[in-house]
BAMI-953609 format. One record per residue (C-alpha): x, y, z negated. Coordinates in Angstrom, 2 decimals. Last residue first. Layout:
BEGIN
@px: X | py: Y | pz: Z
...
//
This chain:
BEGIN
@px: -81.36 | py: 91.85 | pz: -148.38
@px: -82.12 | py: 91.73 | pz: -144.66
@px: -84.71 | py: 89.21 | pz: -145.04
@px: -86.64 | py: 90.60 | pz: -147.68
@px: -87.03 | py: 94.40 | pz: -146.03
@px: -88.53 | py: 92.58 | pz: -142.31
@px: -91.71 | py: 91.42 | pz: -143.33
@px: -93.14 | py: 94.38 | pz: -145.69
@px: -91.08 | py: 96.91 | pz: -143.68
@px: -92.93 | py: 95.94 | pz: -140.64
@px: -92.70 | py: 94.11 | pz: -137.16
@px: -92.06 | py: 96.79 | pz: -134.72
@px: -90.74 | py: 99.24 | pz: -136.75
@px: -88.45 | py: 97.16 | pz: -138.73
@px: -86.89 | py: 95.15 | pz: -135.87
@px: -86.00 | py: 98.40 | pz: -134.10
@px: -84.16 | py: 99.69 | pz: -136.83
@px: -82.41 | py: 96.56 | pz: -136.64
@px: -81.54 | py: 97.34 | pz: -133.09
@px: -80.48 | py: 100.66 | pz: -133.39
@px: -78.56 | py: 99.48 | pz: -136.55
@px: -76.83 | py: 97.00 | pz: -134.01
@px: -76.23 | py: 98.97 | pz: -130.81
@px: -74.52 | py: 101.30 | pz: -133.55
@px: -72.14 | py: 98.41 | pz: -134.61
@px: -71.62 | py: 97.55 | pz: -131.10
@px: -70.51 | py: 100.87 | pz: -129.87
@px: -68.27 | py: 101.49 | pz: -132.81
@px: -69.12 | py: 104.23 | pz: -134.75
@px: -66.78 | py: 107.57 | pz: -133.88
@px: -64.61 | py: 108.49 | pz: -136.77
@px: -65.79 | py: 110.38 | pz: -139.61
@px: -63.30 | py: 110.55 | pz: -142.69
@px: -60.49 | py: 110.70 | pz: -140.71
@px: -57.35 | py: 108.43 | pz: -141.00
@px: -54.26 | py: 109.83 | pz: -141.46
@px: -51.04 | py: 108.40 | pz: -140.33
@px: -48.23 | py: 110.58 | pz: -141.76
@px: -45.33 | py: 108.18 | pz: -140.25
@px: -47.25 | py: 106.21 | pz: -137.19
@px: -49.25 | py: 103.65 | pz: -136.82
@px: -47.35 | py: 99.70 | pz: -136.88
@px: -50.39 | py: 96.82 | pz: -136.35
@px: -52.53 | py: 99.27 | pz: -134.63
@px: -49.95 | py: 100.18 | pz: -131.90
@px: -49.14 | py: 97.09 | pz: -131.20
@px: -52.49 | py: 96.19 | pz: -129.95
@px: -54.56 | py: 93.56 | pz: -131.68
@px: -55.65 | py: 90.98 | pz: -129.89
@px: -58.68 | py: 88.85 | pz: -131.67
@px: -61.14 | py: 91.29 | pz: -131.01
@px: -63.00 | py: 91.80 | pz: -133.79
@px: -67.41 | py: 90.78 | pz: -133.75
@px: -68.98 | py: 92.42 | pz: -136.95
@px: -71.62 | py: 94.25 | pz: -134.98
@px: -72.31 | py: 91.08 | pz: -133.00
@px: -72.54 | py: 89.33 | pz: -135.93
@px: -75.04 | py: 91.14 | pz: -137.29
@px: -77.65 | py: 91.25 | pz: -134.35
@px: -76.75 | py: 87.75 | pz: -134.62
@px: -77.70 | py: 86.77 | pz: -138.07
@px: -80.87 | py: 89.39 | pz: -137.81
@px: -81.85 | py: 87.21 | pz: -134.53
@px: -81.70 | py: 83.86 | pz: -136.49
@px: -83.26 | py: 85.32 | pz: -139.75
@px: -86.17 | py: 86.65 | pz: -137.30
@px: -86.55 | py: 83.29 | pz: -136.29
@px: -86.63 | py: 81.73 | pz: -138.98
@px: -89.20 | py: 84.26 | pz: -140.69
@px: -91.54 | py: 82.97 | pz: -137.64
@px: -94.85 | py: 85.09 | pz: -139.20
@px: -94.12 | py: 88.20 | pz: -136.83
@px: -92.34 | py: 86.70 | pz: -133.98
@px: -94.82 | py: 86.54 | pz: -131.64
@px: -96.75 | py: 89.26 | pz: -133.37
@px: -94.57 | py: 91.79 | pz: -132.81
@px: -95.53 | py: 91.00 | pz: -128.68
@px: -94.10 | py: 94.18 | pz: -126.96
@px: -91.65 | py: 95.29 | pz: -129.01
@px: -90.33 | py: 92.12 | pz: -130.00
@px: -90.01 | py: 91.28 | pz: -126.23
//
């Protein structure tokens, strides 16, 4: 909808706050049960510089990415510092 109609949204900075909060909250979002095997790895457990992004945190800079196109750097650059 953003995409289509920027200027919908364009001069409602609450809105855009409320959408940035959730876009960021569903990137931060942890399951609650955590497997057994996370809570005790293994002897010599290593862990690697790159690993694969979660799917919701990439969803999420896609998505704020998005936000900055459509409406503007101007606009958007305030509210996400």
């Amino acid at each position: 909808m953003v995409e289509r109609l920027p200027t919908l949204v364009k001069k409602d900075q609450e809105t855009l706050r409320t959408l940035l909060d959730l876009i960021f909250k569903l990137m931060i979002d942890i399951d609650e049960d955590v497997e057994e095997s996370w809570m005790r790895p293994r002897e010599g457990f290593k862990i690697e510089e790159e690993e694969e992004e979660e799917d919701s945190v990439h969803f999420g800079k896609v998505q704020v990415d998005r936000l900055v196109s459509c409406i503007g750097e101007e606009i958007m650059l305030p509210l996400l510092s």
